[in-house]
Rosetta silent file (secondary structure, phi, psi, omega in degrees, C-alpha in Angstrom):
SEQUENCE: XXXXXXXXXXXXXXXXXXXXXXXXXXXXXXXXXXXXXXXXXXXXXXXXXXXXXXXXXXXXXXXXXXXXXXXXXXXXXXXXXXXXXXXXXXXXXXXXXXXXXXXXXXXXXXXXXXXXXXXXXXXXXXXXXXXXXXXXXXXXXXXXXXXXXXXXXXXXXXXXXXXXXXXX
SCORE:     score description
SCORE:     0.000 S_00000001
   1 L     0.000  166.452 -169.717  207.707   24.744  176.430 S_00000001
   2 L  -115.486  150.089 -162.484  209.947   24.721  173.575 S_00000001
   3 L  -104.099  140.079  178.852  212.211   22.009  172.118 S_00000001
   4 L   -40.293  -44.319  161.421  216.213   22.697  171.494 S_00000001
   5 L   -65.291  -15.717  168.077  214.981   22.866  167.623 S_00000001
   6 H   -44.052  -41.171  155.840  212.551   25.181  167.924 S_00000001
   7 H   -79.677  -27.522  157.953  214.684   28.277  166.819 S_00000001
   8 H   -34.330  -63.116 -171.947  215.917   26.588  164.394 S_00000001
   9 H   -56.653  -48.518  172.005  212.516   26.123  163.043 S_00000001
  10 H   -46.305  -52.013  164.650  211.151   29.116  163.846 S_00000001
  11 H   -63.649  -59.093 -166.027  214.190   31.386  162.199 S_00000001
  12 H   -54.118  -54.529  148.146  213.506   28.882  159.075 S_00000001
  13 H   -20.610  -84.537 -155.659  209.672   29.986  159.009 S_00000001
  14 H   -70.186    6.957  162.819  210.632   33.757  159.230 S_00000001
  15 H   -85.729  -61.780  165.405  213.107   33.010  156.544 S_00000001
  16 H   -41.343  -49.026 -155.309  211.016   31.349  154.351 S_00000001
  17 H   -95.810    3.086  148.171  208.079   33.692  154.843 S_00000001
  18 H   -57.666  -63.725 -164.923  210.847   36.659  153.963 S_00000001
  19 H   -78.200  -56.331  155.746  211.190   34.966  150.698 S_00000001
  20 H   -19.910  -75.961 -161.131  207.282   34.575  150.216 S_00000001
  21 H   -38.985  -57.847 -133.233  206.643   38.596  151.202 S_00000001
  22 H   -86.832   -6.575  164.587  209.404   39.427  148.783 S_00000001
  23 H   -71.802  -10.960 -176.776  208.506   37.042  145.825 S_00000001
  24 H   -90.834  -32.744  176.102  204.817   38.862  146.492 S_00000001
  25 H   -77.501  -21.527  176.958  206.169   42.128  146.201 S_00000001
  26 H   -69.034  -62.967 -163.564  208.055   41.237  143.126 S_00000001
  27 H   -64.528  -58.076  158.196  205.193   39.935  141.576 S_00000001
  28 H   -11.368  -90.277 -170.739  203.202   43.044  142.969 S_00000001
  29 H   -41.683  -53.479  177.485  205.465   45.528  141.454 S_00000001
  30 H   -57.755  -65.281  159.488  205.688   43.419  138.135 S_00000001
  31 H    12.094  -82.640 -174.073  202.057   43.704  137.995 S_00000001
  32 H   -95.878    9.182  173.113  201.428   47.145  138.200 S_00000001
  33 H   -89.328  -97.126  172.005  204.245   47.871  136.113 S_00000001
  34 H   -10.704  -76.199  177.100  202.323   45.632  133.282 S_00000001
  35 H   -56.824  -23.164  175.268  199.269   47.240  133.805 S_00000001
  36 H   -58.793  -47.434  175.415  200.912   50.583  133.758 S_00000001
  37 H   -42.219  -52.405  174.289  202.203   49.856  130.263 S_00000001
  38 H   -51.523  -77.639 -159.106  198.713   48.491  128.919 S_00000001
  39 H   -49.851  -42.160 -167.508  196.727   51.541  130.024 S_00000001
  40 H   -49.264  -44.661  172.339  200.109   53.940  128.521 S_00000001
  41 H   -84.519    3.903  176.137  199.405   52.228  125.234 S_00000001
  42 H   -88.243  -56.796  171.877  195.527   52.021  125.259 S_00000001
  43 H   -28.170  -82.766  177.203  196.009   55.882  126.086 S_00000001
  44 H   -31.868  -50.842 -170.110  198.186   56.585  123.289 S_00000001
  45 H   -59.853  -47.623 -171.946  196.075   54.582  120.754 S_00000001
  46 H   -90.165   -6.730  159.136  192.739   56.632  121.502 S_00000001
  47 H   -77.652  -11.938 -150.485  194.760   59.951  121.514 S_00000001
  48 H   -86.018  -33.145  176.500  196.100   58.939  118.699 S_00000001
  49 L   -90.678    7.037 -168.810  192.412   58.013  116.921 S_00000001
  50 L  -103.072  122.007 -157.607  190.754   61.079  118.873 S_00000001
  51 L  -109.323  121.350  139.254  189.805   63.083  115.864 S_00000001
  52 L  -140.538  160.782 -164.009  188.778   67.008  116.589 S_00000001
  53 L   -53.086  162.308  131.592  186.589   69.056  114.490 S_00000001
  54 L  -139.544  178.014  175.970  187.863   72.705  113.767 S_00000001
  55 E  -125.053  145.210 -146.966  186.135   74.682  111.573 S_00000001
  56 L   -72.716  173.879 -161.592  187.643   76.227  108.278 S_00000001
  57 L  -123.669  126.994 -159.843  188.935   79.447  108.053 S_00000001
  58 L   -65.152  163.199  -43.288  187.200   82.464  106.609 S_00000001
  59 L   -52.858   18.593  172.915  187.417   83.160  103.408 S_00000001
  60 L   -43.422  122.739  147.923  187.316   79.296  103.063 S_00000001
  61 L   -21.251  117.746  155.527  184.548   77.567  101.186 S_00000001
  62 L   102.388   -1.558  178.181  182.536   75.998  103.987 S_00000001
  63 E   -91.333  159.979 -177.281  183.379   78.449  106.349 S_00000001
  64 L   -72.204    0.216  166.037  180.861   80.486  108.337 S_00000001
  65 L  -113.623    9.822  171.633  181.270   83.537  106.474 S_00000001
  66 E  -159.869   92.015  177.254  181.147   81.550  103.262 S_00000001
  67 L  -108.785 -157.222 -170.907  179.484   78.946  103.721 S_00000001
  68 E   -83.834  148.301 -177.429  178.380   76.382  100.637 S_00000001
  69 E   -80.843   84.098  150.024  174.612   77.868   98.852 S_00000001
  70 L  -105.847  166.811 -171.537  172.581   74.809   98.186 S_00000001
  71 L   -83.163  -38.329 -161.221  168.539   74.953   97.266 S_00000001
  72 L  -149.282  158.504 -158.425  167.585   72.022   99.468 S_00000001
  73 H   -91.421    5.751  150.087  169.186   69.642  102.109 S_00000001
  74 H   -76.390    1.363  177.285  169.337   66.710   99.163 S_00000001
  75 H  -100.870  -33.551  161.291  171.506   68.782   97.316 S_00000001
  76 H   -35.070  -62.215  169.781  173.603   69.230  100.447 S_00000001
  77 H   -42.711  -49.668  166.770  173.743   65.762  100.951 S_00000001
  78 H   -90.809   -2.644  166.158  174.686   65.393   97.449 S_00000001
  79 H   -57.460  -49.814  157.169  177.624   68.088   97.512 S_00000001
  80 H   -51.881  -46.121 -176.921  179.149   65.946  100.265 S_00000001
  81 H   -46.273  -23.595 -150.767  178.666   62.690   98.384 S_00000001
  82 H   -92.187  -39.869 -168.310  180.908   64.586   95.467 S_00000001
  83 E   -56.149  156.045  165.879  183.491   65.637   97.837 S_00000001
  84 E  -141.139  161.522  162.862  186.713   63.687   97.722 S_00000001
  85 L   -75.209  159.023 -100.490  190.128   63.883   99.210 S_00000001
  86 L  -102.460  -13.008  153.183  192.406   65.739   97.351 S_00000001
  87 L   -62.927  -22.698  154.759  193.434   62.200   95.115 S_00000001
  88 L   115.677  -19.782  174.394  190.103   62.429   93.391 S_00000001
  89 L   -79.141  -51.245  169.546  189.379   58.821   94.955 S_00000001
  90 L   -74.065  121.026  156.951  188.866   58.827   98.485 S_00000001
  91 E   -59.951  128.622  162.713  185.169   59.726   99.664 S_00000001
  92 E   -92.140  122.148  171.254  184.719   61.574  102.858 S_00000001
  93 E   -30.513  169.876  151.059  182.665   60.807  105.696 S_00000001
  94 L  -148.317  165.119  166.600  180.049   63.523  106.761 S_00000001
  95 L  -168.080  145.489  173.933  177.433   63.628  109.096 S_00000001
  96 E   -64.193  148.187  167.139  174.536   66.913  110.443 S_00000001
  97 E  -109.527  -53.947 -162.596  175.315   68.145  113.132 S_00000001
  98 E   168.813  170.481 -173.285  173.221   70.981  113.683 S_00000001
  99 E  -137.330  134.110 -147.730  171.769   74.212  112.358 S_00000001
 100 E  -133.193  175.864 -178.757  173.520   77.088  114.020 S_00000001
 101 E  -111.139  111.738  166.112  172.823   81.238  113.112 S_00000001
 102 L   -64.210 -178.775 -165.368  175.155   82.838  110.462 S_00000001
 103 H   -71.621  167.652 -174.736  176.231   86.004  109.520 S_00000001
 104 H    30.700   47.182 -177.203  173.288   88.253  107.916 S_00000001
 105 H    43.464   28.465  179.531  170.631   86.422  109.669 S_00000001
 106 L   -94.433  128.734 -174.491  170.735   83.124  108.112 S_00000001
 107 E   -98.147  109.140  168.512  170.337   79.755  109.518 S_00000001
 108 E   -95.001  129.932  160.196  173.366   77.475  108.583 S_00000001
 109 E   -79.511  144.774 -174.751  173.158   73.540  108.792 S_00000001
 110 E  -124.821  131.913 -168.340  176.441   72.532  110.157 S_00000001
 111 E  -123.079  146.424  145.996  177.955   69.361  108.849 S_00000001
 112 E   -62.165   92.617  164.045  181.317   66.785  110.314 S_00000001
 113 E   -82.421  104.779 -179.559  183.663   66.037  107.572 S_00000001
 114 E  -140.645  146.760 -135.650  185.996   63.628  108.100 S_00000001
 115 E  -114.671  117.072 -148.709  188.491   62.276  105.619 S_00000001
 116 L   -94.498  -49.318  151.576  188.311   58.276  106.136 S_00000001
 117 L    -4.717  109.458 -179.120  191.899   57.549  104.335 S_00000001
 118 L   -45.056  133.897  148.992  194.778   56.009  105.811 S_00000001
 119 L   -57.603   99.573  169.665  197.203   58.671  106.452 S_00000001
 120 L   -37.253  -47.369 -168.788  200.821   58.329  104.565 S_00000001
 121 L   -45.001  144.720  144.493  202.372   60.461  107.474 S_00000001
 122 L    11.152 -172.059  149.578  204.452   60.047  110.511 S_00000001
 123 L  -114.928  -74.654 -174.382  202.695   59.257  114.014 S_00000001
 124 H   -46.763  -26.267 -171.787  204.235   62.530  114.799 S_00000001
 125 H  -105.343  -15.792  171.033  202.983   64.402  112.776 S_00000001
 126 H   -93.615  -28.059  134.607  199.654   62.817  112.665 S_00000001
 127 H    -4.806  -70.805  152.267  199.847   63.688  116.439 S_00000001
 128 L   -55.120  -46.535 -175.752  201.101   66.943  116.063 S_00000001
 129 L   -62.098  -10.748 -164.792  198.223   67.697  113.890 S_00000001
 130 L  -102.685  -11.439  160.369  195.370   66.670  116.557 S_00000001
 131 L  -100.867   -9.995 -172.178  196.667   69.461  118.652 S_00000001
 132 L   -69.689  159.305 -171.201  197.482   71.901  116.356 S_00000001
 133 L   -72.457  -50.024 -159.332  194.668   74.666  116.529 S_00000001
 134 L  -148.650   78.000 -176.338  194.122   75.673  113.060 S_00000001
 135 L   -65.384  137.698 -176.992  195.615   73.241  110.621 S_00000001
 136 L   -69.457    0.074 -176.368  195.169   74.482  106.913 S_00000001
 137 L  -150.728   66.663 -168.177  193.555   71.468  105.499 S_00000001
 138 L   -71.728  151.871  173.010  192.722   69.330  108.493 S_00000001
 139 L   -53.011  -26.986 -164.784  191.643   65.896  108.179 S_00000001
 140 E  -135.007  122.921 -176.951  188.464   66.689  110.298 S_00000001
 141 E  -156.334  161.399  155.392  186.431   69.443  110.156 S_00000001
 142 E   -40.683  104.130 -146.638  183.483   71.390  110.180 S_00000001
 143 E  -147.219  135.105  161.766  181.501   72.485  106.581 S_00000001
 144 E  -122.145  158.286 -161.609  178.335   74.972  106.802 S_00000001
 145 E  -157.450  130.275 -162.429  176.174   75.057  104.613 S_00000001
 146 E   -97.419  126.816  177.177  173.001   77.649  103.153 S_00000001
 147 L  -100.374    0.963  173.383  169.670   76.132  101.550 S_00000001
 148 L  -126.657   74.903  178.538  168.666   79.479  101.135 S_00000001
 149 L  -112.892 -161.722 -175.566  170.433   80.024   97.868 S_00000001
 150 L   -55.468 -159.087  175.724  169.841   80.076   94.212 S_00000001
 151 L  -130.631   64.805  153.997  168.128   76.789   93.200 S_00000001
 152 L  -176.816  176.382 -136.277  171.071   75.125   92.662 S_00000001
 153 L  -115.602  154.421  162.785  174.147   73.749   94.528 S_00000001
 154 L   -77.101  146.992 -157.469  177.897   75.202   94.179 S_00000001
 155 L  -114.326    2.388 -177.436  180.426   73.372   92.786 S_00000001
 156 L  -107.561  112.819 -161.724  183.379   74.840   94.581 S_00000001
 157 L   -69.603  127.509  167.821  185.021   72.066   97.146 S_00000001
 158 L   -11.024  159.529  169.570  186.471   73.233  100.861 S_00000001
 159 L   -91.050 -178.654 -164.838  190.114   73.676  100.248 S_00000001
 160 L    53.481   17.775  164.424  192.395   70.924   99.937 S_00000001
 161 L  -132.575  105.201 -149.377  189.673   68.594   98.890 S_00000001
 162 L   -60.374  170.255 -173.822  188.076   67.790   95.173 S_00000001
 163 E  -145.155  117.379  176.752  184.802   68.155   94.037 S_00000001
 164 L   -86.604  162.892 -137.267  183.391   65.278   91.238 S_00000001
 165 L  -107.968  165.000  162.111  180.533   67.094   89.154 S_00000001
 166 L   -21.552  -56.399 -166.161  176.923   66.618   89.202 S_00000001
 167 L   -29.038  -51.693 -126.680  177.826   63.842   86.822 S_00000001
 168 L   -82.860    0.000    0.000  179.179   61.707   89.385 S_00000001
């Protein structure tokens, strides 16, 4: 049986536990709101560092219908060491890739260029650029390269990037 106070109590329970749900639901909501934010800016950050390759554009140095003539793949190696970005300072990354089949039946080594420099620009525009198809001087690219040239290496750098001498 039930006591004269019982609805009282009972409506105060279901009040209270009204107030629970909806402080749970708050907190819910807040939640997954939060995490929604994190992942939007973890997203952003690795599009934003998500580099792609393209490869240069014929008649371009470095391109697959020109690509650079070295004798052997240390002189490859050092024709990348030489390159620089286009201040004369900055070094560029590189790395093989692969050896893929060129034009006139030649077997190109294929090399990753990628220009390691802070970028002056915008976030839009460094953005813009990571979708654009066929940027003319992209940060990141592609370089092929022939060992079955003269017996020496060419001195003339991809465009938009320098080339220090032999010397160097």
């Amino acid at each position: 049986m039930r006591g004269i106070g019982d609805g009282d109590r009972l409506a105060a329970m279901s009040a209270r536990n009204r107030r629970v749900s909806a402080d749970a639901c708050l907190y819910r909501s807040t939640s997954a709101l939060f995490i929604s934010v994190i992942f939007a800016c973890v997203l952003a950050a690795s599009t934003a560092s998500c580099v792609s390759f393209v490869d240069l554009r014929p008649p371009a140095k470095g391109s697959v219908e020109n690509p650079v003539e070295c004798a052997s793949p240390l002189q490859q190696r050092g024709y990348l060491k030489r390159l620089r970005r286009s201040d004369g300072e900055t070094r560029v990354q590189s790395e093989y890739l692969d050896s893929v089949a060129g034009p006139r039946d030649v077997i190109l080594d294929r090399f990753r260029v990628e220009n390691p420099a802070p970028d002056e620009r915008g976030i839009g525009t460094i953005l813009l650029d990571q979708f654009r198809s066929e940027p003319d001087y992209p940060p990141a690219f592609r370089v092929y390269m022939s060992i079955y040239g003269e017996d020496f290496c060419e001195l003339e750098p991809v465009p938009g990037y320098e080339f220090l001498g032999p010397d160097a």
